[in-house]
Backbone as numpy.savetxt, mean C-alpha at the origin, in Angstrom:
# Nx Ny Nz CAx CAy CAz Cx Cy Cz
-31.73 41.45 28.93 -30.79 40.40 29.26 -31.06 39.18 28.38
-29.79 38.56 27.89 -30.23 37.34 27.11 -30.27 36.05 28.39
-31.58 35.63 27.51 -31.95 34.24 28.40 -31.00 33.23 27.33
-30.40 33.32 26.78 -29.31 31.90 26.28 -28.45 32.28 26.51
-27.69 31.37 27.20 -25.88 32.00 27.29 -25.39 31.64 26.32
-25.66 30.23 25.78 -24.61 29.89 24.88 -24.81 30.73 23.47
-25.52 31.54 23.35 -25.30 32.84 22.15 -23.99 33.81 22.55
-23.27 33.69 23.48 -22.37 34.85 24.16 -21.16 33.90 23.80
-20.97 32.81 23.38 -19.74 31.56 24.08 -19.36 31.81 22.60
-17.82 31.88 22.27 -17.23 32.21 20.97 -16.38 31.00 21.17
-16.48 30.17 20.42 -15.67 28.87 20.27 -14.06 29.08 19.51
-13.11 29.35 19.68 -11.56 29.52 19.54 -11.10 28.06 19.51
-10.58 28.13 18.37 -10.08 26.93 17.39 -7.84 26.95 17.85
-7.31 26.62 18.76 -6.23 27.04 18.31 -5.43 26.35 16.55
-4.59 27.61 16.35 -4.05 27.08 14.77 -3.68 25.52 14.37
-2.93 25.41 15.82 -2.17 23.83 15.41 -3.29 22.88 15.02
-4.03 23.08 15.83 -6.00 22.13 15.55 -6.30 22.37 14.31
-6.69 23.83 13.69 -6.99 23.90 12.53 -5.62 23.55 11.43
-4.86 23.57 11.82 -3.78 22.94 10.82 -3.80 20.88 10.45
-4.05 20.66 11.72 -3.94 19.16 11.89 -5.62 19.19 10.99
-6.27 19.79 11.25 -7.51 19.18 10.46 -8.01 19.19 8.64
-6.68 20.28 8.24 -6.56 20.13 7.11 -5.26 19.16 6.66
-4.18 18.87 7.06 -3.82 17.90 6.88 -4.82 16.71 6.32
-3.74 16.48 5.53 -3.78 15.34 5.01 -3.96 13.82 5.23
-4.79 13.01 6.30 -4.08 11.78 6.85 -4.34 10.71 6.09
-3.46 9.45 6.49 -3.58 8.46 5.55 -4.64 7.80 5.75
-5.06 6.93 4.01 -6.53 6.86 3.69 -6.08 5.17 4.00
-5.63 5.10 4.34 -5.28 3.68 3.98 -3.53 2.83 4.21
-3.22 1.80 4.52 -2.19 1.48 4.70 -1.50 -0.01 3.45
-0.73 0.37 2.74 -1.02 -0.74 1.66 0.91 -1.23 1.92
0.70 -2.45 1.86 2.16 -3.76 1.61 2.66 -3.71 0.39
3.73 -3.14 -0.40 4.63 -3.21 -1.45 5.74 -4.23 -1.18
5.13 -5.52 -2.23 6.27 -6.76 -1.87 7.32 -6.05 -3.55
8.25 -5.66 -2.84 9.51 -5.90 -4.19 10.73 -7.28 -4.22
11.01 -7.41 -5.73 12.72 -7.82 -5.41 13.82 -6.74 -5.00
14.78 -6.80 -4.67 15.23 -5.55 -4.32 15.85 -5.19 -5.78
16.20 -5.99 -6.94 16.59 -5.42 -7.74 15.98 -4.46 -8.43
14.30 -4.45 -8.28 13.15 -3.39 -8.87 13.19 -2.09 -7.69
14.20 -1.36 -7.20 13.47 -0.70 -6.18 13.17 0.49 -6.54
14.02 1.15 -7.84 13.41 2.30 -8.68 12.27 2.30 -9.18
11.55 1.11 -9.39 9.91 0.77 -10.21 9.28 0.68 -8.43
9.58 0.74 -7.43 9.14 0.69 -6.00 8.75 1.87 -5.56
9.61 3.00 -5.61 9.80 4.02 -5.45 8.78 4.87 -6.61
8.37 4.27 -7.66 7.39 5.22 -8.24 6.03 5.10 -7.67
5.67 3.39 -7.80 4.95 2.95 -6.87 4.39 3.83 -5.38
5.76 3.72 -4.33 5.16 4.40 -3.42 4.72 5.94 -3.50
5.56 6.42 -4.30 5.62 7.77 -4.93 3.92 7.95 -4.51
3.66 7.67 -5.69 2.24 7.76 -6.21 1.09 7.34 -5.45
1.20 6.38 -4.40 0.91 5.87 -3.34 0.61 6.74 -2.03
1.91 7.67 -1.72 1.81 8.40 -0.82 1.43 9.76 -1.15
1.40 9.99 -2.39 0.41 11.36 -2.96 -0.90 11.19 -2.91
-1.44 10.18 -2.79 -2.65 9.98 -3.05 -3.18 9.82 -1.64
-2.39 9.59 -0.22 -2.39 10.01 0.75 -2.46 8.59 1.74
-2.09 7.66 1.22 -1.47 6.81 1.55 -0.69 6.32 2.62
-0.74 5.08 2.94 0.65 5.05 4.05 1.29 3.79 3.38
2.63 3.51 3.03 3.45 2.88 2.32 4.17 2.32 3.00
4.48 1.03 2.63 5.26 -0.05 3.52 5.94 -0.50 2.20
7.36 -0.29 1.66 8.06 -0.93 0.53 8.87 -2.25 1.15
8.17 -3.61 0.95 8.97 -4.70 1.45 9.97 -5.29 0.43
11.16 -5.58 0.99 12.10 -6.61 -0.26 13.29 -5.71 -0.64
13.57 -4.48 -0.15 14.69 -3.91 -0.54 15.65 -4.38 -0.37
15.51 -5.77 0.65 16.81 -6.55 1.15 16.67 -7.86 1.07
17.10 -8.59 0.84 16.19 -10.02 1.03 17.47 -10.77 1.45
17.52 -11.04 2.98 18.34 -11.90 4.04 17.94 -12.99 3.90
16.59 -13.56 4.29 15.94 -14.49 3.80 16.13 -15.43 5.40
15.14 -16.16 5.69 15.08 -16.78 6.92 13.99 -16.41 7.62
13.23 -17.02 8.55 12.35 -16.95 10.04 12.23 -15.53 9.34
13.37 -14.21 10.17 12.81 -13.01 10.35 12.42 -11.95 9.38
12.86 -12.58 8.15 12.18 -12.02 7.08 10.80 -12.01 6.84
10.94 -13.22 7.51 8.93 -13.35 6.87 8.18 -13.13 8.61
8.62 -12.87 9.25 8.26 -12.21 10.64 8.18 -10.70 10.44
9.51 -10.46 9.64 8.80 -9.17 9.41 7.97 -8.89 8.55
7.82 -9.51 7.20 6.85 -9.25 6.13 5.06 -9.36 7.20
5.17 -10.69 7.95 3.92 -10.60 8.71 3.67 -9.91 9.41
4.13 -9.02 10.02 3.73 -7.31 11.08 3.70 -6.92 10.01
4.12 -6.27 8.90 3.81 -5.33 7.74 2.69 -5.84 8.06
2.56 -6.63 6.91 0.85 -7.65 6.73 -0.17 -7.29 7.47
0.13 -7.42 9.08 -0.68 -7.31 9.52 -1.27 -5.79 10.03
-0.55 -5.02 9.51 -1.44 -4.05 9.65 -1.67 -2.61 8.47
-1.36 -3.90 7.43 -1.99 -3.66 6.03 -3.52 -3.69 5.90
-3.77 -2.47 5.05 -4.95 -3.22 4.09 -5.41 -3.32 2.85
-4.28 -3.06 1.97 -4.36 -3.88 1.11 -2.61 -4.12 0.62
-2.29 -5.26 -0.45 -1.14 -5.41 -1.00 -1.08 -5.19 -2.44
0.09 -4.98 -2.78 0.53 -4.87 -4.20 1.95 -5.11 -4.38
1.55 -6.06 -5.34 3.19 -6.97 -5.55 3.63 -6.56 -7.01
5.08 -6.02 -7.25 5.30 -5.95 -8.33 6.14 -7.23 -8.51
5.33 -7.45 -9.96 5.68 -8.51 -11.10 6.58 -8.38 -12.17
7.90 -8.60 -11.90 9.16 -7.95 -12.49 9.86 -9.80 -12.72
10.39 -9.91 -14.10 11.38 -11.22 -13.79 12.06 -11.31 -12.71
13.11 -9.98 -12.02 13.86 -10.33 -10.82 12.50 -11.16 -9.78
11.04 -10.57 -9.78 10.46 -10.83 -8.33 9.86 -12.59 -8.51
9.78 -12.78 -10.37 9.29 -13.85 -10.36 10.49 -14.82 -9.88
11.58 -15.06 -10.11 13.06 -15.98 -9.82 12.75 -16.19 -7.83
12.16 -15.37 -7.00 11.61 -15.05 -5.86 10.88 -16.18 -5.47
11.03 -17.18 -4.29 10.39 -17.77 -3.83 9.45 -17.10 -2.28
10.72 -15.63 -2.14 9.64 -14.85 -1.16 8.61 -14.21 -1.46
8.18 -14.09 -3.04 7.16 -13.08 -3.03 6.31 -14.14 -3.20
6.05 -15.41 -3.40 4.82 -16.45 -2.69 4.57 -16.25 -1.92
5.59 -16.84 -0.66 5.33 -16.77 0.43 4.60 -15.53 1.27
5.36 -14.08 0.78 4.39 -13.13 1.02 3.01 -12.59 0.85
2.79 -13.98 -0.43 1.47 -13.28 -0.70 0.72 -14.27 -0.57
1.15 -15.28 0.18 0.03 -16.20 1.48 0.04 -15.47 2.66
1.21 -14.37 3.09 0.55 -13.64 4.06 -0.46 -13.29 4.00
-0.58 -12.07 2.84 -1.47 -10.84 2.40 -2.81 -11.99 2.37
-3.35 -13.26 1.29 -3.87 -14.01 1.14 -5.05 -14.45 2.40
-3.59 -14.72 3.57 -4.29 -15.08 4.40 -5.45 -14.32 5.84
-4.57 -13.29 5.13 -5.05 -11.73 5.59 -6.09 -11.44 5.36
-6.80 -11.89 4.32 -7.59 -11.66 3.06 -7.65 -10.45 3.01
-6.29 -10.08 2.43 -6.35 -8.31 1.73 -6.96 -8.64 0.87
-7.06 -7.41 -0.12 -7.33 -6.50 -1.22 -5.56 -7.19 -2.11
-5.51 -7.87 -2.92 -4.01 -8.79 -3.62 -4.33 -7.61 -5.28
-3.12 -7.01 -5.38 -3.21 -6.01 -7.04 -1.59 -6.84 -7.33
-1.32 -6.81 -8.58 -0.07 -7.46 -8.91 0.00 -6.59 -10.16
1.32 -6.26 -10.10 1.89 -4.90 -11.01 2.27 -5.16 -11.80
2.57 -5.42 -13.58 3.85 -6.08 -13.99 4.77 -5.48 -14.70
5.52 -5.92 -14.59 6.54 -4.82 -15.42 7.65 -5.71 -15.92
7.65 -5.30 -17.29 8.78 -6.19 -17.82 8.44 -7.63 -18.14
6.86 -8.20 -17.87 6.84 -9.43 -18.19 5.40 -9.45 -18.70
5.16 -10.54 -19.40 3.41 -10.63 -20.22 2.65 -11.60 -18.88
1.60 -11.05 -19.48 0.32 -12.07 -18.49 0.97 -13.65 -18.37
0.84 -13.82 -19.53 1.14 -15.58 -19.57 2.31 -16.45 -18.49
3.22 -15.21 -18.08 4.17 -15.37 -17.05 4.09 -15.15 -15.56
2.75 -14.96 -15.32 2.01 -14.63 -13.73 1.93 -15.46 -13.14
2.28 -16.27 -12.12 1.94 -17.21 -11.85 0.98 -17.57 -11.15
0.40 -18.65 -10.91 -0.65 -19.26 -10.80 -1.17 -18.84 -9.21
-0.41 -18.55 -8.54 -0.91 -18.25 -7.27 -1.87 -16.53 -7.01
-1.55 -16.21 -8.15 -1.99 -14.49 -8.73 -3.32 -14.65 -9.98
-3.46 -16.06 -10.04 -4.43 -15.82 -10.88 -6.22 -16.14 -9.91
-6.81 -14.69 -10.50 -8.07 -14.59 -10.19 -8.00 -13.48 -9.24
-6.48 -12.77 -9.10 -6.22 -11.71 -8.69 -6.26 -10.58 -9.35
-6.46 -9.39 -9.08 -6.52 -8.17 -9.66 -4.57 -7.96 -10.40
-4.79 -8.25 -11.61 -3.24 -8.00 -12.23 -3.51 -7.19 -13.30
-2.78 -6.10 -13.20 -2.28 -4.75 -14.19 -1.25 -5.32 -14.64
-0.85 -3.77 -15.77 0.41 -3.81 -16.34 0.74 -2.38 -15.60
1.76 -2.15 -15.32 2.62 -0.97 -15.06 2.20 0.50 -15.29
1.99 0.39 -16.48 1.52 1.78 -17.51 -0.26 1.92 -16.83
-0.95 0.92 -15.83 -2.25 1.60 -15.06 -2.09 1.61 -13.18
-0.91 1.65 -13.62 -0.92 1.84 -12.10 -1.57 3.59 -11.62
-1.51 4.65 -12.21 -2.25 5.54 -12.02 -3.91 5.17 -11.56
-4.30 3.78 -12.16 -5.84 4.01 -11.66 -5.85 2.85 -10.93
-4.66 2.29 -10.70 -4.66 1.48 -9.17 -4.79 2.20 -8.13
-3.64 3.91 -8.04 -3.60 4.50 -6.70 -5.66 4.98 -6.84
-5.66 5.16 -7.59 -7.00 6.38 -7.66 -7.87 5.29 -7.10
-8.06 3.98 -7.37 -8.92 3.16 -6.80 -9.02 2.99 -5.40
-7.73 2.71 -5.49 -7.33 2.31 -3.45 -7.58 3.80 -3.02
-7.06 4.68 -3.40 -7.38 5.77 -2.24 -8.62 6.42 -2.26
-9.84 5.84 -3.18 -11.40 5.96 -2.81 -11.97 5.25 -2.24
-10.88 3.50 -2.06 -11.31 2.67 -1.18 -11.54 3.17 0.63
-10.07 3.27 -0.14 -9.60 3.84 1.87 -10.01 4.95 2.49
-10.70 5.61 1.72 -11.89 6.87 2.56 -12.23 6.61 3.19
């Protein structure tokens, strides 16, 4: 007779369990401030964002502008962790993508600023001493953040 029982006990996994545990879940939750006129350069962005396993919040596809705009940008915000603002002439003409990124700021995210379509010298000052790319590395922006967010 065995004196251990638990040598006899066969542990049964159902599939849906072992399915959910290879899934994929998100590493991380990151704030995409756009103008809405960039939302094709948004969309690569999240693209690449949510391959990397990501959870994506694209803000600015609309810009109403008022109180509930930036009520909503602050629930994004707040349960961000990190932001990335693309830096496009349409977003610089933008007095909301400041304001959004005294949310993120005050948040004290993780602030990346994307640019596209414009040189350093045109960043403005509220982005400087911030992490700012050009467009063409956004590949080792996602790869960064999603070793962050492990």
């Amino acid at each position: 007779m065995n004196s251990n029982p638990s040598k006899n006990v066969q542990y049964v996994v159902p599939k849906r369990l072992r399915a959910l545990k290879k899934t994929k879940q998100p590493r991380g939750r990151v704030f995409v401030d756009i103008a809405p006129e960039d939302h094709s350069l948004a969309q690569d962005i999240a693209k690449k964002l949510a391959a990397a396993g990501m959870d994506v919040e694209v803000f600015g596809k609309e810009r109403k502008g008022g109180p509930k705009q930036l009520e909503s940008a602050a629930a994004i915000v707040r349960k961000s962790d990190a932001a990335v603002f693309l830096l496009t002439p349409n977003s610089l003409r933008s007095d909301w993508m400041l304001a959004e990124l005294g949310l993120a700021m005050g948040r004290e995210l993780p602030v990346i600023a994307i640019m596209a379509g414009i040189d350093r010298v045109a960043v403005p000052a509220p982005f400087w001493g911030k992490e700012v790319v050009s467009f063409d590395q956004l590949d080792n922006v996602v790869a960064r953040l999603s070793r962050e967010k492990t």
